[in-house]
mmCIF file of the N, C-alpha and C atoms, coordinates in Angstrom:
data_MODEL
# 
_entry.id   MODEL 
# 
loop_
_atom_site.group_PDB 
_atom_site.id 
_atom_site.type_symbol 
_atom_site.label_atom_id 
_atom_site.label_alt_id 
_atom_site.label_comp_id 
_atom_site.label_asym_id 
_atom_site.label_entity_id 
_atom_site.label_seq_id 
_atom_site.pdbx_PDB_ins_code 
_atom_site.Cartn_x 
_atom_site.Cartn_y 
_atom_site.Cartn_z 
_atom_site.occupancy 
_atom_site.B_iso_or_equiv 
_atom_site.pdbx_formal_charge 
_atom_site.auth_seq_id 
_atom_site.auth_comp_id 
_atom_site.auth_asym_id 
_atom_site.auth_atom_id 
_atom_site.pdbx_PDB_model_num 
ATOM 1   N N  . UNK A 1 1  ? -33.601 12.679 -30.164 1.00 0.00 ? 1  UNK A N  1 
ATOM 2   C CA . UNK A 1 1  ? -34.336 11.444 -30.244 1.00 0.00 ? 1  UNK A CA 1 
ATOM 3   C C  . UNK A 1 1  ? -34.898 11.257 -31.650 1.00 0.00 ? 1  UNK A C  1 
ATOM 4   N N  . UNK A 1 2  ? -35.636 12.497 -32.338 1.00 0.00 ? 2  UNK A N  1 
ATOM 5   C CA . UNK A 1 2  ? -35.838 11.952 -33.446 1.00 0.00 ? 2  UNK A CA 1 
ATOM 6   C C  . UNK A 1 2  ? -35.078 11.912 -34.941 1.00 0.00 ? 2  UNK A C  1 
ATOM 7   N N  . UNK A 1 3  ? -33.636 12.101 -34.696 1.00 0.00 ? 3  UNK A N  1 
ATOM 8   C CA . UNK A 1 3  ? -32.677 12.070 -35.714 1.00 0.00 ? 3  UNK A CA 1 
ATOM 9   C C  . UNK A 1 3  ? -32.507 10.461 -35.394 1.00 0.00 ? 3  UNK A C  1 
ATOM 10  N N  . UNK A 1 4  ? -32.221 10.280 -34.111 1.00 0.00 ? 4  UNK A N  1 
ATOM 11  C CA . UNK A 1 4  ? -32.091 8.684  -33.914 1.00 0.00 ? 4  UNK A CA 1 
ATOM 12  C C  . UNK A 1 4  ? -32.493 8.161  -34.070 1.00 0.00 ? 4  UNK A C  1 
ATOM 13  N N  . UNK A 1 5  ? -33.738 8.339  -33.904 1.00 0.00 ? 5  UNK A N  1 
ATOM 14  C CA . UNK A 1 5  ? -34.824 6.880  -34.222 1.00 0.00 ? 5  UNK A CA 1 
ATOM 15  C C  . UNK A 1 5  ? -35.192 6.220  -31.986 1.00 0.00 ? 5  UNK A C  1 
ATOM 16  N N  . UNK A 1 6  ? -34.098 6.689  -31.627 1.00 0.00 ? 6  UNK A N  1 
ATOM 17  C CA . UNK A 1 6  ? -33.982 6.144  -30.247 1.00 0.00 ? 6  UNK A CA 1 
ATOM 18  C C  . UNK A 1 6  ? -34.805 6.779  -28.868 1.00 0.00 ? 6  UNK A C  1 
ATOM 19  N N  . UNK A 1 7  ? -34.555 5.482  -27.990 1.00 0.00 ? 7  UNK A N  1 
ATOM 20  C CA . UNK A 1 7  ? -35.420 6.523  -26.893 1.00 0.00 ? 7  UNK A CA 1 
ATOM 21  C C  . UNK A 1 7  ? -34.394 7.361  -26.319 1.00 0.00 ? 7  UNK A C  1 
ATOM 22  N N  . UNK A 1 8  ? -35.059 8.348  -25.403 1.00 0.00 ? 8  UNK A N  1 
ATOM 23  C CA . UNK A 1 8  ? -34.430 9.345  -24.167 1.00 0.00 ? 8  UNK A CA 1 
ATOM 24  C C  . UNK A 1 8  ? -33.337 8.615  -23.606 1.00 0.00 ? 8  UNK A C  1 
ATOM 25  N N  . UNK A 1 9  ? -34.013 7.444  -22.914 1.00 0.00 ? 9  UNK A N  1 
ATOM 26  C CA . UNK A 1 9  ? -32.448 7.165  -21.705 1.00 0.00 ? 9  UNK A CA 1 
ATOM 27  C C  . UNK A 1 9  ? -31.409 6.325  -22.811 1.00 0.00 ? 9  UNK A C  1 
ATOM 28  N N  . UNK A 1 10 ? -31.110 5.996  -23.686 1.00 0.00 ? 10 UNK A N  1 
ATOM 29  C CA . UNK A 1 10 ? -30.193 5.654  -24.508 1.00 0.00 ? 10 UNK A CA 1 
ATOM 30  C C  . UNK A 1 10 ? -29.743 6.955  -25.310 1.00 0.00 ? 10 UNK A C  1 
ATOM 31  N N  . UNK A 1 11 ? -30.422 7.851  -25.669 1.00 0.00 ? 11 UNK A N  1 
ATOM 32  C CA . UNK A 1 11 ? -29.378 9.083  -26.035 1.00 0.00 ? 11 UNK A CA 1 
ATOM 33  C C  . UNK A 1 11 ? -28.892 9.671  -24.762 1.00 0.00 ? 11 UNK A C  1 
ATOM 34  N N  . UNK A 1 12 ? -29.566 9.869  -23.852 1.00 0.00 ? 12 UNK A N  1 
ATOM 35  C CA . UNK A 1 12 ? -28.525 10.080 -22.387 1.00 0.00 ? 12 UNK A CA 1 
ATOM 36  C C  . UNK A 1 12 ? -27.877 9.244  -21.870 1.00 0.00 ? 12 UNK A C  1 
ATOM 37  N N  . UNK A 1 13 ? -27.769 8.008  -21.805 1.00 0.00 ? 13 UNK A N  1 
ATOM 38  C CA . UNK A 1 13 ? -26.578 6.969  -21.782 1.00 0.00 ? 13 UNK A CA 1 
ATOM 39  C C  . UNK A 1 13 ? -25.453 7.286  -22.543 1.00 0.00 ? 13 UNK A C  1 
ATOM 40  N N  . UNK A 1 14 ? -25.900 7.051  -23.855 1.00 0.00 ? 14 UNK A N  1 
ATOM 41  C CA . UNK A 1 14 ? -25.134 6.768  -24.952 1.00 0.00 ? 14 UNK A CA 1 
ATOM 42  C C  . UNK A 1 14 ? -24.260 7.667  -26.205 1.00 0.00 ? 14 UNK A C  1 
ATOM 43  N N  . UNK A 1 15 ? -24.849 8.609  -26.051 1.00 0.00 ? 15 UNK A N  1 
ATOM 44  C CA . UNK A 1 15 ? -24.653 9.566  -26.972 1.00 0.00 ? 15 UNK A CA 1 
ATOM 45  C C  . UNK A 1 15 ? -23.941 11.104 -25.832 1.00 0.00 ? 15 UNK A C  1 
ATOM 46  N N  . UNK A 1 16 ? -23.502 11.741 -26.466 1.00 0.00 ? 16 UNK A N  1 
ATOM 47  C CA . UNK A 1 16 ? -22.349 12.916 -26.210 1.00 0.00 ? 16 UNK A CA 1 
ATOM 48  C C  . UNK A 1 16 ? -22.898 14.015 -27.364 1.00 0.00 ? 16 UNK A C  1 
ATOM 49  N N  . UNK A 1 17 ? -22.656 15.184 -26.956 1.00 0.00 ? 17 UNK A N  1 
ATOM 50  C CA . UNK A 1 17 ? -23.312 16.443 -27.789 1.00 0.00 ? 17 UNK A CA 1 
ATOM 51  C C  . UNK A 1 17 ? -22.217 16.812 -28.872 1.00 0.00 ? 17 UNK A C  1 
ATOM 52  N N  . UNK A 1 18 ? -20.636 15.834 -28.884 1.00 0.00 ? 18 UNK A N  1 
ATOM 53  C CA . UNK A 1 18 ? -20.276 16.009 -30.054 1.00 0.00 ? 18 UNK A CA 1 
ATOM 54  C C  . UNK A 1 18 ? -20.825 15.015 -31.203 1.00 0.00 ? 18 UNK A C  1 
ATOM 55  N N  . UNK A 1 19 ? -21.280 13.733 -30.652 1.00 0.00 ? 19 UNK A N  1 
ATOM 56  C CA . UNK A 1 19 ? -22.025 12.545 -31.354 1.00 0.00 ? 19 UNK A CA 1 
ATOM 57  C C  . UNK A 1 19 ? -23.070 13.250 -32.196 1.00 0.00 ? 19 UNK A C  1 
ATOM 58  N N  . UNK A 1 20 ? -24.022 14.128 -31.073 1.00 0.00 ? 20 UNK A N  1 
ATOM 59  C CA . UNK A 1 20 ? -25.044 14.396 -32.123 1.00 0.00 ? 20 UNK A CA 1 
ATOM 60  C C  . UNK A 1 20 ? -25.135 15.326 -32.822 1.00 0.00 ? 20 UNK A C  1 
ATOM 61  N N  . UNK A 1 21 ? -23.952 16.065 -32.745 1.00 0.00 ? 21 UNK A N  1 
ATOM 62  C CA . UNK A 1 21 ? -24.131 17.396 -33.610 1.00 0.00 ? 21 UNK A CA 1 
ATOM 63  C C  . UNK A 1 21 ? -23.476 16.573 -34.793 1.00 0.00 ? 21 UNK A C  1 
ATOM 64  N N  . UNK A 1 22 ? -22.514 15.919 -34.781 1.00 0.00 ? 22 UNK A N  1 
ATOM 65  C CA . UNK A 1 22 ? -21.717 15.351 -35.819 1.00 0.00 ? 22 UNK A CA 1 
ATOM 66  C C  . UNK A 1 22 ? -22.814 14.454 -36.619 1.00 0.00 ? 22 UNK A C  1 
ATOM 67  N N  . UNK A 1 23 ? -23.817 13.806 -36.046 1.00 0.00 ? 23 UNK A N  1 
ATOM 68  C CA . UNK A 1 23 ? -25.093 13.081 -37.003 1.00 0.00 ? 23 UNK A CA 1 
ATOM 69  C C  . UNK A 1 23 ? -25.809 13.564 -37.069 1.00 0.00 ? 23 UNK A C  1 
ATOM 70  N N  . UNK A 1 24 ? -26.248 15.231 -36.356 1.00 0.00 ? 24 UNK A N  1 
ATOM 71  C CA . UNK A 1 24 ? -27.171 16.160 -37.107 1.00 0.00 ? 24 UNK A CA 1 
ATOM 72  C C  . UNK A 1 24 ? -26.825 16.731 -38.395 1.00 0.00 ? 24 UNK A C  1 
ATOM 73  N N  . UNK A 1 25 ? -25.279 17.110 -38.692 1.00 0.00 ? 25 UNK A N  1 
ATOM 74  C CA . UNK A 1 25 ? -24.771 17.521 -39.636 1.00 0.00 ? 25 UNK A CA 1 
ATOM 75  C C  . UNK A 1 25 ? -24.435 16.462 -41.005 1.00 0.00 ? 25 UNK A C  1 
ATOM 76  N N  . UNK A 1 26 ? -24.450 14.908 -40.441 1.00 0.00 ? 26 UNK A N  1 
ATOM 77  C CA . UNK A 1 26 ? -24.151 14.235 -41.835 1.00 0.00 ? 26 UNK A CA 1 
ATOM 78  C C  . UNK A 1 26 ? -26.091 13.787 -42.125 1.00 0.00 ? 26 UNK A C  1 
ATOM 79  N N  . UNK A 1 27 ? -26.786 13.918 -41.524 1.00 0.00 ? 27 UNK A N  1 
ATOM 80  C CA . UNK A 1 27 ? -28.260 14.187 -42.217 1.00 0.00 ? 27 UNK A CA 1 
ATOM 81  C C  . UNK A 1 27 ? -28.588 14.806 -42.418 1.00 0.00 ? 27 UNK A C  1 
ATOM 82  N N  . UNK A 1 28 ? -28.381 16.207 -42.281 1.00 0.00 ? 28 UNK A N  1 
ATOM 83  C CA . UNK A 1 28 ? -28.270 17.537 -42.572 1.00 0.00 ? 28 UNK A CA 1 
ATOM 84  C C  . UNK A 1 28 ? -27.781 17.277 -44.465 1.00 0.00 ? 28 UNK A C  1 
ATOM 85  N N  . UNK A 1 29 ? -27.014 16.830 -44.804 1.00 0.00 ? 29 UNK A N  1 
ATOM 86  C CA . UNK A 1 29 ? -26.460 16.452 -46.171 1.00 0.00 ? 29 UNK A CA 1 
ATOM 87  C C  . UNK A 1 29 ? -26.785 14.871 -46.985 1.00 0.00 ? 29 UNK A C  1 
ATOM 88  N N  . UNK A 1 30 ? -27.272 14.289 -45.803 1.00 0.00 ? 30 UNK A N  1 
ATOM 89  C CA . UNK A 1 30 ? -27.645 12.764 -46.387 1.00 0.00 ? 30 UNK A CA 1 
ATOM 90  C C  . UNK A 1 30 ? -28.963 12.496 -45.832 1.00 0.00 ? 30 UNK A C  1 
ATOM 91  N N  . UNK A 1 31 ? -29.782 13.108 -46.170 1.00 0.00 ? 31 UNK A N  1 
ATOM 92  C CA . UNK A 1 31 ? -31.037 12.973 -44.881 1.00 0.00 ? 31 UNK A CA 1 
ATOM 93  C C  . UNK A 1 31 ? -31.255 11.600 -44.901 1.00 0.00 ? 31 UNK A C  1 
ATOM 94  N N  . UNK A 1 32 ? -32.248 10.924 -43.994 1.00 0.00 ? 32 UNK A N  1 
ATOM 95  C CA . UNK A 1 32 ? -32.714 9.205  -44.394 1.00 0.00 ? 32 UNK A CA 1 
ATOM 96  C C  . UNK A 1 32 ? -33.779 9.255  -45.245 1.00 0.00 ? 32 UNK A C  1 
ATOM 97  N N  . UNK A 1 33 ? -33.788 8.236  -45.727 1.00 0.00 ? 33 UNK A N  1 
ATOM 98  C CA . UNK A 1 33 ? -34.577 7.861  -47.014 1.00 0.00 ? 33 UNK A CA 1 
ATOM 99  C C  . UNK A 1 33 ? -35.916 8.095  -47.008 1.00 0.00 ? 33 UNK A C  1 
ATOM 100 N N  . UNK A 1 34 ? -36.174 7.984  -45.585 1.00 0.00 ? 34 UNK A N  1 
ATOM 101 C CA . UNK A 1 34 ? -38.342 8.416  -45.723 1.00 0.00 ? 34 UNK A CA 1 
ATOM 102 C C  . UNK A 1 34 ? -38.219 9.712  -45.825 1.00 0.00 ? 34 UNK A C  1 
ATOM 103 N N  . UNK A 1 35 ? -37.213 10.686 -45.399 1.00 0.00 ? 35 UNK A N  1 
ATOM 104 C CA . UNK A 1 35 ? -37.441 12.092 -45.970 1.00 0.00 ? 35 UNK A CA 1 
ATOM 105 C C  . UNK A 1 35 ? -37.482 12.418 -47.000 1.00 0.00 ? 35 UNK A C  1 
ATOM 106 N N  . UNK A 1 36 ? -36.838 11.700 -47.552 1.00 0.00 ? 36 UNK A N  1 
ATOM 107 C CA . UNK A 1 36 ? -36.207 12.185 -48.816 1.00 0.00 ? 36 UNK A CA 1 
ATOM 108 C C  . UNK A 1 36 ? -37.509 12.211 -49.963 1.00 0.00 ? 36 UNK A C  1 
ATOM 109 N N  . UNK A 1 37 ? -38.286 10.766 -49.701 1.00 0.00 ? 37 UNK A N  1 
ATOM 110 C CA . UNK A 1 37 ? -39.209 10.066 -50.065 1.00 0.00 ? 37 UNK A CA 1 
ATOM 111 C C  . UNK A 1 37 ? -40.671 11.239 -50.222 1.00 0.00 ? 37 UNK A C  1 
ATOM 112 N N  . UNK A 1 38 ? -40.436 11.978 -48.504 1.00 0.00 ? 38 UNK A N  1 
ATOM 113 C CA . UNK A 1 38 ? -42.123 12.540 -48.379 1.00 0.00 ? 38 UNK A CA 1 
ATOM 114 C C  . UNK A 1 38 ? -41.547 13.559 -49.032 1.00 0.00 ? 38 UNK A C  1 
ATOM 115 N N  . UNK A 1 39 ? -40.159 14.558 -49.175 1.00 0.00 ? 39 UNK A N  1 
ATOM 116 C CA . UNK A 1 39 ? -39.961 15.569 -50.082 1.00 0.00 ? 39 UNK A CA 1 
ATOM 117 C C  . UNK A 1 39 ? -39.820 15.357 -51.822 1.00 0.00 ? 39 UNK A C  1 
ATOM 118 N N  . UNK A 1 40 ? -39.917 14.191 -52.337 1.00 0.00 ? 40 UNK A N  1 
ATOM 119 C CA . UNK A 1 40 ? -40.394 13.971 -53.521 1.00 0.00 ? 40 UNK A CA 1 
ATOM 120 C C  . UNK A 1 40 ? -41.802 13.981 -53.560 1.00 0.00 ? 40 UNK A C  1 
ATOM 121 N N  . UNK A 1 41 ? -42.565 13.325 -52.626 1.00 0.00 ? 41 UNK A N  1 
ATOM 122 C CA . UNK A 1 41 ? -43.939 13.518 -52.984 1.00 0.00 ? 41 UNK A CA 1 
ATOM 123 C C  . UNK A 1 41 ? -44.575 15.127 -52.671 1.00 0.00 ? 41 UNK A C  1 
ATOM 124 N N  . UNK A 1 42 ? -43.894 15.851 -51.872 1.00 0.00 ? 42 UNK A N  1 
ATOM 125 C CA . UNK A 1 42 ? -44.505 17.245 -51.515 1.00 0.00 ? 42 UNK A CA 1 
ATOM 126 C C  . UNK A 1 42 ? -44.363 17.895 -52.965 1.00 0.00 ? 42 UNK A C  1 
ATOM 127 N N  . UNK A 1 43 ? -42.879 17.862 -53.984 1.00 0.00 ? 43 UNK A N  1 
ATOM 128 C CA . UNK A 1 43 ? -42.903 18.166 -54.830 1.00 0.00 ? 43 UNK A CA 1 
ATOM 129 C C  . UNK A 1 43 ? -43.254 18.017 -56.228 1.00 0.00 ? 43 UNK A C  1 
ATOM 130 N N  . UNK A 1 44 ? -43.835 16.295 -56.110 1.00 0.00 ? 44 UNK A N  1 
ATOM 131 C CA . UNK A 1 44 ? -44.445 15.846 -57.123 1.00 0.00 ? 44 UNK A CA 1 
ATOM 132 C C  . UNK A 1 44 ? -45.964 16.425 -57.054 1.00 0.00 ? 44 UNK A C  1 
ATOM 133 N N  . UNK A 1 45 ? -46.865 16.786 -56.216 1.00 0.00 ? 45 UNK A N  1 
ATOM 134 C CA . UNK A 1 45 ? -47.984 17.191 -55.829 1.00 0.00 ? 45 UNK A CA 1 
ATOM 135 C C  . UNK A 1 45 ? -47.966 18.473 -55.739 1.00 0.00 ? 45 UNK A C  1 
ATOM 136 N N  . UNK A 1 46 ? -46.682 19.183 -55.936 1.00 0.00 ? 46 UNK A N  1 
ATOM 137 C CA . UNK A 1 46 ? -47.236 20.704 -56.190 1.00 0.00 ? 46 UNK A CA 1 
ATOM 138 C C  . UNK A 1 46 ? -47.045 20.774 -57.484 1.00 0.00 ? 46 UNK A C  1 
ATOM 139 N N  . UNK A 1 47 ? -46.170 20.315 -58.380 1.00 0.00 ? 47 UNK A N  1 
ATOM 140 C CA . UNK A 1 47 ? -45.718 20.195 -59.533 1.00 0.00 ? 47 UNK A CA 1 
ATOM 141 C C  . UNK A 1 47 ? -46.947 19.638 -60.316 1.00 0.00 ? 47 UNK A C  1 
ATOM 142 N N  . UNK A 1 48 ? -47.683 18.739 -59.849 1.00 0.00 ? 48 UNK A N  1 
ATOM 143 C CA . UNK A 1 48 ? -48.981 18.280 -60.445 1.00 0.00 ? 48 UNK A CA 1 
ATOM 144 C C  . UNK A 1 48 ? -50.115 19.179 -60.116 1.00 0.00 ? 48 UNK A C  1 
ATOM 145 N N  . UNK A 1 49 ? -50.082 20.099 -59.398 1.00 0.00 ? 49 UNK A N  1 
ATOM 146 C CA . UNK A 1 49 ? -51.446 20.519 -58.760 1.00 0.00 ? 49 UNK A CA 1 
ATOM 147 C C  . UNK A 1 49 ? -52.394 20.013 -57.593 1.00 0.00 ? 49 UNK A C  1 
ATOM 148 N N  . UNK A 1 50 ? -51.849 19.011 -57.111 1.00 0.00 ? 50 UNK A N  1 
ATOM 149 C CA . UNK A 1 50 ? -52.604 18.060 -56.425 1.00 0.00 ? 50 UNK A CA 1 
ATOM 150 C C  . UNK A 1 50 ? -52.715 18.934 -55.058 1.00 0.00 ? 50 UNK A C  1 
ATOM 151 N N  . UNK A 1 51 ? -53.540 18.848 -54.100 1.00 0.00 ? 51 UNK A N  1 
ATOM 152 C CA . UNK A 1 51 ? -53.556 19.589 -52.420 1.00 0.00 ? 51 UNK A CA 1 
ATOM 153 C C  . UNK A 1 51 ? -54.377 18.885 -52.086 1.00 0.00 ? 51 UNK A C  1 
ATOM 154 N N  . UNK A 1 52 ? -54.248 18.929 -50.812 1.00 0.00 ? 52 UNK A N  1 
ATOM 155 C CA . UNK A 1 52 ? -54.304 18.185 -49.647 1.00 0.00 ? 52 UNK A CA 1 
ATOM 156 C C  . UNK A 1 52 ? -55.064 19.204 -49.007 1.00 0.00 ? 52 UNK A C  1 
ATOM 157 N N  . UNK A 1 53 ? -56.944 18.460 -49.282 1.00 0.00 ? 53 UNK A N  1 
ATOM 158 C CA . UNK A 1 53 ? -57.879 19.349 -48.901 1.00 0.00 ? 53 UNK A CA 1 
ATOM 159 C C  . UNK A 1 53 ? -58.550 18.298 -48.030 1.00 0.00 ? 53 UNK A C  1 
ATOM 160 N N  . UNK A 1 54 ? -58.457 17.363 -47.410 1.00 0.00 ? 54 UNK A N  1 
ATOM 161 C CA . UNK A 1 54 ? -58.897 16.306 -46.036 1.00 0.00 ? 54 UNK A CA 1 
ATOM 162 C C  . UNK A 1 54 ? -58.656 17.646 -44.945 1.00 0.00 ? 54 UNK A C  1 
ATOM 163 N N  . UNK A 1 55 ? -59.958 17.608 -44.323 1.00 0.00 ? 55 UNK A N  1 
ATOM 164 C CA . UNK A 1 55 ? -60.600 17.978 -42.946 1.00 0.00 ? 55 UNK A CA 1 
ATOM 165 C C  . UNK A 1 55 ? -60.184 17.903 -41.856 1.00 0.00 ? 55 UNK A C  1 
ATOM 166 N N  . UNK A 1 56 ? -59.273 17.921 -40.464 1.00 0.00 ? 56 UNK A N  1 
ATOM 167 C CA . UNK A 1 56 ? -59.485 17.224 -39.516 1.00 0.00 ? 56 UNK A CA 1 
ATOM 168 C C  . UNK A 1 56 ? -60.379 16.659 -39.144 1.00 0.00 ? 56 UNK A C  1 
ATOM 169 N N  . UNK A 1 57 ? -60.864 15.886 -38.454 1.00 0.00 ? 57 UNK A N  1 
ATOM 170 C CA . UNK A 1 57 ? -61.920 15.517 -37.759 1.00 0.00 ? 57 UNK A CA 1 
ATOM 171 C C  . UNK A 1 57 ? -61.865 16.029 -36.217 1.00 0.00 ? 57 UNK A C  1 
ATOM 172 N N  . UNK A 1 58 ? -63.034 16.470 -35.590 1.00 0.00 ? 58 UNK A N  1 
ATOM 173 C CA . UNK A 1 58 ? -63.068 16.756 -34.313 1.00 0.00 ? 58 UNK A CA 1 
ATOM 174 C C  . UNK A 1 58 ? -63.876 16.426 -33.228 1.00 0.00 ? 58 UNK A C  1 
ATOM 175 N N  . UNK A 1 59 ? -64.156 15.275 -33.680 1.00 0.00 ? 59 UNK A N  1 
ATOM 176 C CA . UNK A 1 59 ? -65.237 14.205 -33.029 1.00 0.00 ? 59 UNK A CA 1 
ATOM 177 C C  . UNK A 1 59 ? -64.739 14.104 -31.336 1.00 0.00 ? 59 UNK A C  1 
ATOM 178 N N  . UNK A 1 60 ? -63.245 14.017 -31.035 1.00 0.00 ? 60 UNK A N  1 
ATOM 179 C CA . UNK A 1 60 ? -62.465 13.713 -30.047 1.00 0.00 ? 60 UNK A CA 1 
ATOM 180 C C  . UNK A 1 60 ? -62.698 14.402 -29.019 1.00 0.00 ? 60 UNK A C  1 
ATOM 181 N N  . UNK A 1 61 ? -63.344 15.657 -29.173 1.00 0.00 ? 61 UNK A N  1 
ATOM 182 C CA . UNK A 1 61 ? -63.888 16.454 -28.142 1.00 0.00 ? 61 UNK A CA 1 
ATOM 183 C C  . UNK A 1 61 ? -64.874 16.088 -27.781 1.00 0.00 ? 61 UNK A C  1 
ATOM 184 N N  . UNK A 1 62 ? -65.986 15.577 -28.432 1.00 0.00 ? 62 UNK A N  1 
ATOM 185 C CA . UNK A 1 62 ? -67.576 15.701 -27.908 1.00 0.00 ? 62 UNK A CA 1 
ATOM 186 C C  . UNK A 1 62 ? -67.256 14.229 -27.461 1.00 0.00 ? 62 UNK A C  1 
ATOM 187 N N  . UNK A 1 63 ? -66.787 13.065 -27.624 1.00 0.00 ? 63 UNK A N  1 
ATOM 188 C CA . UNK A 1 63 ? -66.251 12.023 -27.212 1.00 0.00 ? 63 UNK A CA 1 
ATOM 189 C C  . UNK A 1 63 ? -65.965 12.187 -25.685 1.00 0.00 ? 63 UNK A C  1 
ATOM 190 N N  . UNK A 1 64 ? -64.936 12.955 -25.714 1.00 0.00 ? 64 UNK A N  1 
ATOM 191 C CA . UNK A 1 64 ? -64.490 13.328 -24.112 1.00 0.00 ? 64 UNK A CA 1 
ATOM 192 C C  . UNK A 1 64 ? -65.433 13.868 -23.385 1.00 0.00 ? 64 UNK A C  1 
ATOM 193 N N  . UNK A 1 65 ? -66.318 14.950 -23.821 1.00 0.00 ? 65 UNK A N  1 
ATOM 194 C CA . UNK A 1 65 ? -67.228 15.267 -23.042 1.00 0.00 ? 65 UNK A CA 1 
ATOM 195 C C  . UNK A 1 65 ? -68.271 14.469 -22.678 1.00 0.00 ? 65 UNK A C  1 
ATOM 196 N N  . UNK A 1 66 ? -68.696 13.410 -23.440 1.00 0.00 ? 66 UNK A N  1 
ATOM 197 C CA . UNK A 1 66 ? -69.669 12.782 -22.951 1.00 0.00 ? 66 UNK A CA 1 
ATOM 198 C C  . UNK A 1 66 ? -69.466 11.997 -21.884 1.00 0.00 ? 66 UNK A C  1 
ATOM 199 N N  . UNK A 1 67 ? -68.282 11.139 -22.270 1.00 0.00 ? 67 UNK A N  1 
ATOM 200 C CA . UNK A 1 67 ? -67.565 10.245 -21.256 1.00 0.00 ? 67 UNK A CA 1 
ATOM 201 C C  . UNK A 1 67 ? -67.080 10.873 -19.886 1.00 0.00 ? 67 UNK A C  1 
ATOM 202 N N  . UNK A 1 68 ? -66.595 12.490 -19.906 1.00 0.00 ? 68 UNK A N  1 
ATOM 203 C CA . UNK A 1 68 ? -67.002 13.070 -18.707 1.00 0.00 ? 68 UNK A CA 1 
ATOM 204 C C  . UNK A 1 68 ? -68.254 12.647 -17.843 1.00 0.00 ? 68 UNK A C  1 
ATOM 205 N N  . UNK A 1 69 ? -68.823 13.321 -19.021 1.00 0.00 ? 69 UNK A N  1 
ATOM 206 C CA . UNK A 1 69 ? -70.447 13.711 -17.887 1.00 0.00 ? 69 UNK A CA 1 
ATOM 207 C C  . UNK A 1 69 ? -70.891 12.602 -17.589 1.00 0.00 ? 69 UNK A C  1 
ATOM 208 N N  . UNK A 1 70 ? -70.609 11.003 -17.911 1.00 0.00 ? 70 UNK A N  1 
ATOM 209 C CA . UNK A 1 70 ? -70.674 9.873  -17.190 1.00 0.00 ? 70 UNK A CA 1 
ATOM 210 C C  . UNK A 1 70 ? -70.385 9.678  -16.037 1.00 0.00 ? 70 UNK A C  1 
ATOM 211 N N  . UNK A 1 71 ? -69.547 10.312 -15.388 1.00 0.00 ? 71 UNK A N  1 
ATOM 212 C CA . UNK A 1 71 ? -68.728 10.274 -14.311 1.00 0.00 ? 71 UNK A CA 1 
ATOM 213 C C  . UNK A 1 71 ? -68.395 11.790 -13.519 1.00 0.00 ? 71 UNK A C  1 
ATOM 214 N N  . UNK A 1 72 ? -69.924 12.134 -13.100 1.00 0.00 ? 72 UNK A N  1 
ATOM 215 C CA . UNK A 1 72 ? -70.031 13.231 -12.156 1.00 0.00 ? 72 UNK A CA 1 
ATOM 216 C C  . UNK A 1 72 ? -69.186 13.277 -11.072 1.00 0.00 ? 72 UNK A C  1 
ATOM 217 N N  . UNK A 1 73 ? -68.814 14.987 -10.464 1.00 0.00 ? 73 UNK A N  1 
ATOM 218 C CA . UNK A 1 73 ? -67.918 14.801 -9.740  1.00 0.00 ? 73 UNK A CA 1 
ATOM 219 C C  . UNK A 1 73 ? -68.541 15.076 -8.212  1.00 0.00 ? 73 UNK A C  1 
ATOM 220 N N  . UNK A 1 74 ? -68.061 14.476 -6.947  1.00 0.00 ? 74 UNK A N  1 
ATOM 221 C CA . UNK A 1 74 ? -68.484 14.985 -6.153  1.00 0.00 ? 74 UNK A CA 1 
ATOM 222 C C  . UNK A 1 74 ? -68.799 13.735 -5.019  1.00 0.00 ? 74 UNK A C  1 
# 
């Protein structure tokens, strides 16, 4: 699915395991262009020094918990 771009039931419709090995292997040598794109910037940014020091955020937990405990069980 994600060499395709496509959903599930159209690669199981549509597609055959010689199909996709045969377009795993010509992107394998021609990747698509947004790869190609984020592996110039991975290497322009080590080549510069630049890193990628952003935080997760983990707000998403205490979020859930509160909105739990809104809604006691029982």
């Amino acid at each position: 699915m994600m060499t395709t771009g496509k959903d599930y039931d159209y690669i199981r419709d549509q597609m055959d395991l010689p199909r996709i090995s045969a377009l795993n292997e010509y992107q394998t040598k021609f990747p698509p262009a947004d790869v190609g794109i984020q592996r110039l910037c991975r290497i322009l940014e080590a080549f510069m020094g630049i890193e990628d020091n952003s935080q997760p955020q983990d707000n998403d937990d205490d979020d859930l918990e509160e909105m739990l405990s809104a809604f006691p069980q029982g």
